[in-house]
Structures are given as C-alpha cells and as structure tokens.
C-alpha positions in Angstrom: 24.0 52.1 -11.5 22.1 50.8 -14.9 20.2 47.9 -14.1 20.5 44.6 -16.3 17.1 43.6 -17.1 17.7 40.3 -18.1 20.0 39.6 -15.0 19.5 37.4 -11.8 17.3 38.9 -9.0 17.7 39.2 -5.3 15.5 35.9 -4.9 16.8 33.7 -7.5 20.4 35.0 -5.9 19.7 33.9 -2.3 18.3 30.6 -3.8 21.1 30.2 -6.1 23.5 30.6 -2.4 21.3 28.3 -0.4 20.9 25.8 -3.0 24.4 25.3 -3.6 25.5 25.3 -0.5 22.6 23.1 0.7 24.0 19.7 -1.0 25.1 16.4 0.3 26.9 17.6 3.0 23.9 18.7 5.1 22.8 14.9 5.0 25.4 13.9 6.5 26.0 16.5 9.4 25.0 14.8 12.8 26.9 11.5 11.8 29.6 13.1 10.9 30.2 15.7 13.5 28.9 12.8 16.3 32.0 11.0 14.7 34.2 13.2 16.9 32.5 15.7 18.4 29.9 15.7 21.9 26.8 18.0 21.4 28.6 20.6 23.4 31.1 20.8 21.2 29.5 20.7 18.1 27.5 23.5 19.5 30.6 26.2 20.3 32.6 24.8 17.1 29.5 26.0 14.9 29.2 29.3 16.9 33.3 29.6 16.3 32.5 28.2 12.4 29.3 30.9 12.0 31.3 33.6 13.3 34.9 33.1 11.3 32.1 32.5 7.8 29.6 35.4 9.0 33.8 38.4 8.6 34.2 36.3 5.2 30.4 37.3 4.1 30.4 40.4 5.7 33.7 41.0 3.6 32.1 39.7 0.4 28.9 42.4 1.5 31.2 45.6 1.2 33.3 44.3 -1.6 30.2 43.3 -4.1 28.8 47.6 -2.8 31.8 49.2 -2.4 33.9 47.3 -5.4 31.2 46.9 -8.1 34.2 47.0 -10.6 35.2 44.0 -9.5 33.2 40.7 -9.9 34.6 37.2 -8.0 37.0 35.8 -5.8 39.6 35.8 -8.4 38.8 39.4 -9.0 39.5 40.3 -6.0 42.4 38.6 -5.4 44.0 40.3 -8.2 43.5 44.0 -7.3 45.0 43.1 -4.1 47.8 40.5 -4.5 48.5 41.0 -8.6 48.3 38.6 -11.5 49.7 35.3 -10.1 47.6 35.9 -7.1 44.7 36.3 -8.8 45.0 33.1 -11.1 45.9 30.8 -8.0 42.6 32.2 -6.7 40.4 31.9 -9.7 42.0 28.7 -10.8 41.3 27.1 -7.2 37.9 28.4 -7.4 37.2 26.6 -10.4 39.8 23.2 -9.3 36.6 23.4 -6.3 34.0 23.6 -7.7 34.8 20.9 -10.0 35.9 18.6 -7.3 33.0 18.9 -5.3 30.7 17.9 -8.2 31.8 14.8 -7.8 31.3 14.2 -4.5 27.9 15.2 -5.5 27.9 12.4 -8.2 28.8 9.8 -5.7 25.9 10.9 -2.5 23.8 11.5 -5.2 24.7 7.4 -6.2 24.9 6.3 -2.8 21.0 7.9 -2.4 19.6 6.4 -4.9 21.2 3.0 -3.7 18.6 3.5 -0.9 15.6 2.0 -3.2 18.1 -0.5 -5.1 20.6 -2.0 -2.3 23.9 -2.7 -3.9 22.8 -2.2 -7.7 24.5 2.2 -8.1 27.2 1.9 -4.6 29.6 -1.2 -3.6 30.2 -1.5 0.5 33.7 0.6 0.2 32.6 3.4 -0.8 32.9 3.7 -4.8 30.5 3.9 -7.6 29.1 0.4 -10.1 29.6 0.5 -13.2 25.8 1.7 -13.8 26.5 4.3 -11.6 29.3 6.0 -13.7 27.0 6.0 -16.9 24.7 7.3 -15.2 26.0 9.9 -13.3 27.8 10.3 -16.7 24.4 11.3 -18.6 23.1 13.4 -15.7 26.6 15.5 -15.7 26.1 16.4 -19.4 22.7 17.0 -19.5 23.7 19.5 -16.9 26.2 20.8 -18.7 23.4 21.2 -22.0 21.5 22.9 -19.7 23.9 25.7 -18.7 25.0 26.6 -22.1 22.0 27.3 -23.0 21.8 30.2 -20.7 23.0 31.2 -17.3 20.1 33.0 -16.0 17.3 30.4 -16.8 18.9 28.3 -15.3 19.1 29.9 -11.9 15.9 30.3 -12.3 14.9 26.5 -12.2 17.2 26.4 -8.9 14.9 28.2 -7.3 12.4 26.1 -8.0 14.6 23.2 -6.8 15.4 24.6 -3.8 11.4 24.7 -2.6 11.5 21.5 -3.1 14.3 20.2 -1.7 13.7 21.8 1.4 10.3 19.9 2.4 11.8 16.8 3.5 15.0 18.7 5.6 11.3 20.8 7.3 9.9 17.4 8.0 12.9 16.2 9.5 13.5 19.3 11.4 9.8 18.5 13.1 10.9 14.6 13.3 13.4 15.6 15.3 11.6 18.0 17.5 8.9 15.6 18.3 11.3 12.6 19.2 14.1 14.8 21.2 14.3 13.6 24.6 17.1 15.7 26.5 18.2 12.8 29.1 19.7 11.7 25.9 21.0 15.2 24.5 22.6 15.9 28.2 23.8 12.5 28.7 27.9 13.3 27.8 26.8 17.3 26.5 30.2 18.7 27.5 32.6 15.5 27.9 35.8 14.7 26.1 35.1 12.0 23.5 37.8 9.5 22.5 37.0 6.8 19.6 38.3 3.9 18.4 39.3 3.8 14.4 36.4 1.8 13.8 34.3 3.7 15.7 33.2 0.7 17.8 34.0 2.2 21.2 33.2 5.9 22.9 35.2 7.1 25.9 34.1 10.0 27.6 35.6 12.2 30.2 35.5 15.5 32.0 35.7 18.0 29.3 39.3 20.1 28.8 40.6 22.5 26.2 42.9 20.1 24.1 39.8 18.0 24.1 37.7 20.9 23.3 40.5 21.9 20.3 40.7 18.0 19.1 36.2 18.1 18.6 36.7 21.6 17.0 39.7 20.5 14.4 37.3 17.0 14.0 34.2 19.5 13.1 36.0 22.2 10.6 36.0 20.5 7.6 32.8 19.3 7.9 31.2 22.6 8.6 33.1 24.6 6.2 31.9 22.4 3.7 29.0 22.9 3.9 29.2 26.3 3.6 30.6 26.1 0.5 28.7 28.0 -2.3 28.2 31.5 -0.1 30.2 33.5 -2.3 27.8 32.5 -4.8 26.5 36.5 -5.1 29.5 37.6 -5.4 30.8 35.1 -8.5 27.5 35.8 -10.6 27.7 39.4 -9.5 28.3 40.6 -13.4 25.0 38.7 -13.8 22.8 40.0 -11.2 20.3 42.9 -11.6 22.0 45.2 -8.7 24.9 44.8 -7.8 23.7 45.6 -4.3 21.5 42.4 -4.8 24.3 40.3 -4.7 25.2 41.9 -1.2 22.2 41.3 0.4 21.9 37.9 -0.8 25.1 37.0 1.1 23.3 37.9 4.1 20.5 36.3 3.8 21.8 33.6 2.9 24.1 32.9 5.3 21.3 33.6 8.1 19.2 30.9 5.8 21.5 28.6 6.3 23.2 28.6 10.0 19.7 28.2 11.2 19.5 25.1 9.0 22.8 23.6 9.8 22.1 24.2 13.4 19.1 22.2 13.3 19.3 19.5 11.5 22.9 18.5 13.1 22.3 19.4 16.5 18.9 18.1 17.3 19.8 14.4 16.1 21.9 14.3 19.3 18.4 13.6 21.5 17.3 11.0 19.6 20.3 8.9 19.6 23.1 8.1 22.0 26.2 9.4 20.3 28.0 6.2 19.6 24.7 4.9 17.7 24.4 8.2 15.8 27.9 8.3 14.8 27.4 4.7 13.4 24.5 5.5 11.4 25.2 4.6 7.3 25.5 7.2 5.1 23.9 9.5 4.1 23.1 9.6 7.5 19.3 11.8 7.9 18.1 9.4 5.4 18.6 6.5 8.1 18.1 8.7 11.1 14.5 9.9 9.8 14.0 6.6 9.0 14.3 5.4 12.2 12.2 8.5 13.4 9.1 8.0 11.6 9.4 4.3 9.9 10.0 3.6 6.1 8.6 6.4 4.5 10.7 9.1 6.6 13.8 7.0 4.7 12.2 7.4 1.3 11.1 11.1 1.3 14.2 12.3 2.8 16.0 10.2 -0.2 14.1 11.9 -3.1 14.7 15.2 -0.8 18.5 14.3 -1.0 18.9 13.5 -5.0 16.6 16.6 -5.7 19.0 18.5 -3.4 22.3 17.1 -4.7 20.7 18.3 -8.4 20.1 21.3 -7.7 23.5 21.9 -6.2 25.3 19.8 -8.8 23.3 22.3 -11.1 24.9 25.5 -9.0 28.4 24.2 -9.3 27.9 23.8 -13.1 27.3 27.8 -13.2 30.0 28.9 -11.0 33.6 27.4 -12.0 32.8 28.8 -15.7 31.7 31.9 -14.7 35.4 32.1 -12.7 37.5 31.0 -16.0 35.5 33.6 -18.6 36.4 36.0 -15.2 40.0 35.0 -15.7 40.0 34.9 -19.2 39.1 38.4 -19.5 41.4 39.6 -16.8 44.1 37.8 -19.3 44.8 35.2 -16.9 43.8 32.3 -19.0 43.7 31.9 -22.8 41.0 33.5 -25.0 39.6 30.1 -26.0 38.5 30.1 -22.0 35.9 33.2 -22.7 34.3 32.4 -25.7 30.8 32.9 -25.6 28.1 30.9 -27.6 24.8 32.4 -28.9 23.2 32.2 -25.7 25.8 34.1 -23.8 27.2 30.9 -21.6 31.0 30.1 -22.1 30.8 27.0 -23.7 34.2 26.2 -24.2 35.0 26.1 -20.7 31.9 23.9 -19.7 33.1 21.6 -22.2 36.2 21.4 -20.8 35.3 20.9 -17.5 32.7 18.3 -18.1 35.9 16.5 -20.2 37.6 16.7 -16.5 34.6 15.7 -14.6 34.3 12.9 -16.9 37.6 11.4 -16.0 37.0 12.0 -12.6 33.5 9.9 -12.7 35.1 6.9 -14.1 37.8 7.3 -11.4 34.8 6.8 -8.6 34.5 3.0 -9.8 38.0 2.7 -8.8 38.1 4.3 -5.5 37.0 3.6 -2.2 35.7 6.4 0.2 35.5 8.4 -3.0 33.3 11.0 -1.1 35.3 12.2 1.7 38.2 12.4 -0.5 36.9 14.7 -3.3 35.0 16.9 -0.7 38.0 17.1 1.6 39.8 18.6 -1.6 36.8 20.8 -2.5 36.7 22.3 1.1 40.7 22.9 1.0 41.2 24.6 -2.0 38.1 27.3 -1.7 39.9 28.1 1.8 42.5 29.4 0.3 40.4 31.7 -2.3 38.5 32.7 1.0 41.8 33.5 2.9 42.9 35.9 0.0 39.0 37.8 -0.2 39.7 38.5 3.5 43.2 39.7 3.2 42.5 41.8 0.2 39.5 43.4 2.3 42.0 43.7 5.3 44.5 45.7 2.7 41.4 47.6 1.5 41.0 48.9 5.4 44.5 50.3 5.6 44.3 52.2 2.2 41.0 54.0 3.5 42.1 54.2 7.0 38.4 52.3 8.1 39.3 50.2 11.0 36.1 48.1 10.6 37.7 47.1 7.2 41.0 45.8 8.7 39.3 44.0 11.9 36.9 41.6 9.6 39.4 41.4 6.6 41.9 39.9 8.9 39.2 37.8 11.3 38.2 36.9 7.8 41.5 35.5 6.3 43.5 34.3 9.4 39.9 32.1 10.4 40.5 30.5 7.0 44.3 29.9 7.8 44.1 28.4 11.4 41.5 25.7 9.8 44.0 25.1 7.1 46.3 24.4 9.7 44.5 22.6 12.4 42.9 20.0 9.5 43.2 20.9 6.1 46.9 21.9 4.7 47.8 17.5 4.4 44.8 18.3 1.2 46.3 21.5 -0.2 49.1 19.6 -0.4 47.6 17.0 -2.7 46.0 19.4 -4.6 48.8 21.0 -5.9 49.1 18.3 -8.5 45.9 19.8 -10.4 47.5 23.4 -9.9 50.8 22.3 -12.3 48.5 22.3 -15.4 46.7 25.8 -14.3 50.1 27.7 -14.4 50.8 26.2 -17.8 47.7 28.1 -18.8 48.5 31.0 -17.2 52.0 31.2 -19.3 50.0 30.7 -22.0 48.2 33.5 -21.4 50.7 35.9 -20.8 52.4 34.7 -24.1 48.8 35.1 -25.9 48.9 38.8 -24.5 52.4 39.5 -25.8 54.0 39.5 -21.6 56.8 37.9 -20.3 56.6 35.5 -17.5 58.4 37.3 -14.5 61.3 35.5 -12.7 58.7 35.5 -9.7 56.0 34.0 -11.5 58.6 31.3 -12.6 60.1 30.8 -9.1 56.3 30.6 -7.4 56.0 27.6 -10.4 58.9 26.0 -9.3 58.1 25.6 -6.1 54.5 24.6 -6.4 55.9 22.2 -9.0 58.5 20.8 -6.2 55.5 20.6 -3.6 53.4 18.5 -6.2 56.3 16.3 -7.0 56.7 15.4 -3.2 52.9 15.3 -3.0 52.9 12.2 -5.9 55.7 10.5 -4.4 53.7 10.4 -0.8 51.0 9.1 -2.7 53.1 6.3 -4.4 55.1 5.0 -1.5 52.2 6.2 1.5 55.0 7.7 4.0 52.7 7.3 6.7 52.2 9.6 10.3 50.9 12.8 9.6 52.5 12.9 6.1 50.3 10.5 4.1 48.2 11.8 1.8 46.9 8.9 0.4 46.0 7.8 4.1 44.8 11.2 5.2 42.7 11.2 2.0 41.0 8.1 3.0 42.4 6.1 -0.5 42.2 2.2 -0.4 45.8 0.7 -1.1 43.8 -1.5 -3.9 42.6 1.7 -5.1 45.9 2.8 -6.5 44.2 3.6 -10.2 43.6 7.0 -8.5 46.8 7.5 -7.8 48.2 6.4 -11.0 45.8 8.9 -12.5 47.2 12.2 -10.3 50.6 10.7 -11.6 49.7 11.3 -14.9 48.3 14.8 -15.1 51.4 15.6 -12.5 53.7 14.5 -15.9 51.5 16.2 -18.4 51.3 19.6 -16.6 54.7 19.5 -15.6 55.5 18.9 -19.4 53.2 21.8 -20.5 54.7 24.0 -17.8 58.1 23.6 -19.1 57.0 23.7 -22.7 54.6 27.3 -22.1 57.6 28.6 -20.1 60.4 27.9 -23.7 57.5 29.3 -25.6 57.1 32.4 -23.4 60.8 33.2 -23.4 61.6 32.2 -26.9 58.1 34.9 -28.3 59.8 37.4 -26.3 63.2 37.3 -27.7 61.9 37.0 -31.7 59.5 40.5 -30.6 63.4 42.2 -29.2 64.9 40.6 -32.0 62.6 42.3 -34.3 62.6 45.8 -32.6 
C-alpha cells in the first residue's frame, strides 16, 4: 500500500478521535446520568454502552484493513445497501455533525458565562445576543481555518487535545482525593424515581424495569459522547496507512472509556445523588469547584472552552469530508466536491457554515437549546452506525467468517434497541432536514444522466409523509409519547424554532418535487433524442 506523505498519522488520528469525541458532553456526564441513574446503574449501563460501541469499532477496525477501497460511513453503506442507502448515511453523517456543532456553540456560551454571569447565557437555556455574534465569528474563523488545509489542521488538534485534558486530569485526582464511599454506597444498586423538577429522590430495592428505565435514561447521554469514534475511518483517504486509521479506533476508544468512566462515576462519592443531579450546567465546572474552591471552577472552565474548540474544530473536518465522499460516489452534485487550492472542499464548508449560521441565530430563540441539538446529533449518527454494522454483518456471510456476522449484527441491532428504547421520538424530527438532502440526491442522479427509480421515489415519499407529520406534532404539541416539541425539550414561547423547521420542511419539499419533474422530464428529451 503507497504511503501518502503528506497524510494524517497514527497520532494526530487518535487525537483527532479523542478530541472530537471529548467535547461538551464529558462536562456534563455525572449530572446528567445522576439525573436518572444510581451509581450502580450507571456502572452496568456503561459496561452495556462500552460493549455495544467497542462491535461498532471493532467493525470500523476490519473495514478501514480489510476494505481500504472504501473510505466512510457513507461508503460503506453503499457497497452494502446501494445508492439511496448510502446517501441517507452520508447525508445523516454530515445532518450530525452539523447539529452537534451547535450544541457546541451553546456549552461553549454557557462556559464562558462562568466568568461573566448572565452577560453570553439567559436562565432558560438559550444564547444573548453577544453570544450569537460571537459564536458567529468563532464558527467562521473555524471554517477559514479548514479550507486552508485539512491536514494542518489536525495537527493543531493535537495540540488542543494536551491541553484540554489537564483540567479533566486534575479533576480526575479532585475526585479521588474527596471520594468517600459511605456516600458512593449509600443507594449504589436502588431503583431511583424523580420528580420533573428534580426536587425529590425515591429510592427502592433495585429490579429489572427499574434497571431498564436507568439504562434507557443513560443511552443517549453515553452514546453521545462517543460521538466522533469513526473519526479514522471518515479521514481514512487522508491518513498515511490505512492501517493507521484502524488502530486509531482502538486506541481511541480504550482512551476514552477510561475517561468517561472516571470522570462520571467518581462524582457519585462526593455528592449525594439528588445534590449531584442538581448541580448547574456544565456540571464538572461546579462540581470541581466545590471540590477544591474557586479556582477548580475556573481551570476546569478554560479546560471546557479549549475542549469544546477543539472538538467544534473536529466536526468542521468531518461533515465535508462525508459530502466530497458523496459527491464523488455521485450521490450529491459536483458543486459538493470541488476542491480549492489547498485541497479542502470549500464549497461545502461554505455551505454548511451558511446552515450553521441560521442555526446560531436560532439558539437566541430557544430555550434548552443544548439538549435539543445534541439529542438530534446523537439520533441521526445511530443510524449511520446501525448501517456500518449491518454492512459488516452482510460482509460475514459473503466470506463465510462467523466473527464477521456475530459483531456486525451486535454492532447494528445495539444501535437499533437504543433507537428504540430513547431515541426514534428524534429521528422522527429529524426527518425534516432529510427532505432537502433527497432533493440533492435527484439532483445528482439527473447531473449523472440516471433516472430516479420508482424505489427511490417511493422511499421519498414516505420520508416526506413522516416529516410532514413530524411538523404538524411540532405545531399543535400532540402530547404523550408523541410530542416532539416536548420530547425535544422546546419552550412553547420558543415557537421561532419551530416556525423555522416549518420552513425548510416547505422549501425541501418544493425542491424535492421540482428535482423529481426535472429528473423525469431530462430522461424523456435523452429517449426522445435516441
């Protein structure tokens, strides 16, 4: 295999994996997971979590070897699945990547609140003015950054993640020193039961429905912050070896269990569970804080905006590099894989900082802007995971390996029982973005002189119903376990959100419609012709 000299090496990979999986999330682990889980639980839901993640990078290990032809989720998606497959895949990969940025934007807004109380964050939950220019400015010079080349870029992650990790150490010791285990045992392995407004903890003896209800409270959480471990595998085409990127995965997914472990669990012996699930956002800032005094509070806060940079930074690299995959698998338009002088797609960036931007200004408008944008994030990635395991699992029967097939399915059907136990109410909602995706993907295929198939069209349709059904929860809040706009945490005074996902529902259904008369009527001018 030739070697690309001016590629990504096995230690800028692993960093570029740890980085951008380490972001906000990891700040807010033990509150959020004491929210509705005991320690217990936490404890066998991370060992359940670390197992169901460790098939999907064992899965990414033999494909990034075994399938160097291939580069990316969306990749391989397609060789499994076809086409369609493949774009809903890549196009949800990028839809994630994008979404979590801004939940980035606001932790990264709520930190620096910290040192100027009430001047970047307002009590519900949703950015100042100040805070959208701001976050504005740091988004594009991000964005600068990246097209002016990939690689160095990585390289300065790197360099952030050193330094972000520091304060997360010092914790890590905090919490050591201060751990006192009357406190840690006190309801270990109990049901919990909470309140809505978390005032009031009732504990029991523990049973398996209370077990499930801790586990299906923990998922999201965990899974996102495991976000960014495919990381090797979507800069694959950039990396030195391809077998770099496979070992990467590895390492850093033992990296960061470790970490996660840590830094959520041991919290649980310094604070009485009711207490620690109270603790403000972003919650180590506060919990070091009380630790070690004032200082703990401020290092962990410069720990936690370095951190969210340096993530923010990851996820500017890794939704382009999946729409220049899909534009040269003909899945997109041209325009998506043009390349400047410095080799970085720089139509693309500019098109998802245009989206971003939208986005940014929405977080002055919307309360618990946070949960609701990682929530989405986490949803839609688990469904490019689910397909990298089935592919894997299809992979196993065509080679007759019976490895393959045991951790491409553990793999896949891990992905789709947490869809189902806590995250399908989200990939409901976020079929409203997908609408303007397939109009692209028509596009594409007219571009490349193919006609739309009737299954293509039908798969449109119905996604298209599912997203028309999704808006009109979100207009008229159907409450129960059908209310998106509940589910996602949105304010009823918030509704300029809503309003918003109304309007791109309109405009991609318009372009979906208008792609799909194109596609039909460029076919029939080329028989015509014949």
């Amino acid at each position: 295999m030739e070697a690309n000299k001016k590629g990504i090496g096995l230690v800028a990979l692993v960093a570029l994996i740890v980085s951008g999986a380490i972001g906000g999330g990891v700040f807010n682990l033990p509150n959020s997971l004491a929210s509705g889980a005991t320690a217990g639980g936490a404890l066998v839901s991370w060992l359940i979590v670390g197992l169901g993640i460790l098939f999907l990078v064992l899965t990414f290990n033999y494909l990034i070897v075994n399938k160097p032809e291939l580069s990316g989720v969306s990749d391989y998606a397609r060789a499994g699945f076809g086409d369609l497959v493949g774009f809903i895949s890549g196009w949800g990969y990028w839809l994630s990547a994008w979404l979590g940025n801004i939940a980035f934007a606001v932790l990264l807004m709520t930190s620096v609140d910290f040192f100027f109380k009430g001047t970047f964050a307002n009590k519900n939950g949703s950015l100042t003015i100040l805070s959208v220019v701001v976050v504005s400015l740091v988004m594009w010079g991000l964005t600068i950054l990246v097209s002016r080349g990939v690689e160095g870029a990585a390289v300065i992650n790197a360099i952030v993640l050193i330094a972000k990790l520091i304060p997360l150490l010092i914790f890590a010791i905090a919490a050591i020193v201060s751990f006192r285990a009357g406190v840690f045992t006190e309801h270990f392995w109990q049901n919990v039961s909470v309140n809505a407004d978390m005032s009031k903890f009732t504990f029991s003896a523990m049973t398996g429905s209370g077990f499930m209800s801790q586990f299906s409270s923990s998922l999201m959480v965990m899974i996102w912050v495991f976000v960014g471990i495919e990381g090797a595998a979507m800069m694959g085409d950039r990396a030195k070896k391809k077998s770099d990127a496979g070992r990467a995965t590895i390492l850093g997914l033992i990296s960061l269990i470790v970490i996660y472990v840590l830094l959520s669990i041991l919290p649980y012996g310094f604070m009485d569970q009711k207490t620690l699930a109270n603790v403000a956002a972003p919650g180590l800032i506060n919990i070091l804080n009380a630790m070690v005094g004032g200082w703990g509070g401020s290092l962990m806060a410069i720990g936690l905006i370095i951190s969210l940079l340096g993530a923010w930074l990851s996820w500017t690299m890794l939704p382009v590099e999946a729409t220049t995959q899909l534009a040269k698998q003909k899945l997109l338009p041209k325009w998506f894989g043009k390349l400047n002088k410095n080799n970085a797609p720089f139509n693309a960036l500019m098109l998802t900082g245009l989206l971003m931007q939208v986005f940014i200004i929405m977080t002055y408008f919307s309360a618990n802007a946070y949960n609701v944008f990682v929530y989405l994030c986490t949803a839609v990635i688990m469904i490019c995971y689910t397909l990298v395991g089935f592919y894997m699992m299809k992979l196993g029967f065509q080679e007759k390996k019976t490895s393959n097939i045991i951790i491409g399915f553990l793999a896949g059907i891990f992905q789709v029982y947490a869809l189902y136990l806590s995250g399908w109410i989200f990939i409901w909602a976020a079929t409203i973005i997908y609408i303007i995706g397939f109009a692209f993907f028509t596009i594409a295929k007219t571009e490349n002189g193919q006609k739309v198939g009737k299954g293509n069209i039908i798969a449109s349709a119905i996604i298209t119903l599912l997203a028309i059904f999704a808006d009109i929860d979100l207009l008229a809040s159907w409450g129960g376990n059908l209310d998106i706009r509940g589910n996602l945490g949105i304010d009823p005074s918030s509704m300029v959100m809503v309003y918003l996902l109304t309007a791109i529902l309109v405009m991609g259904i318009g372009a979906l419609i208008y792609s799909i008369i194109k596609n039909n009527a460029v076919k029939k001018v080329e028989l015509k012709d014949a």
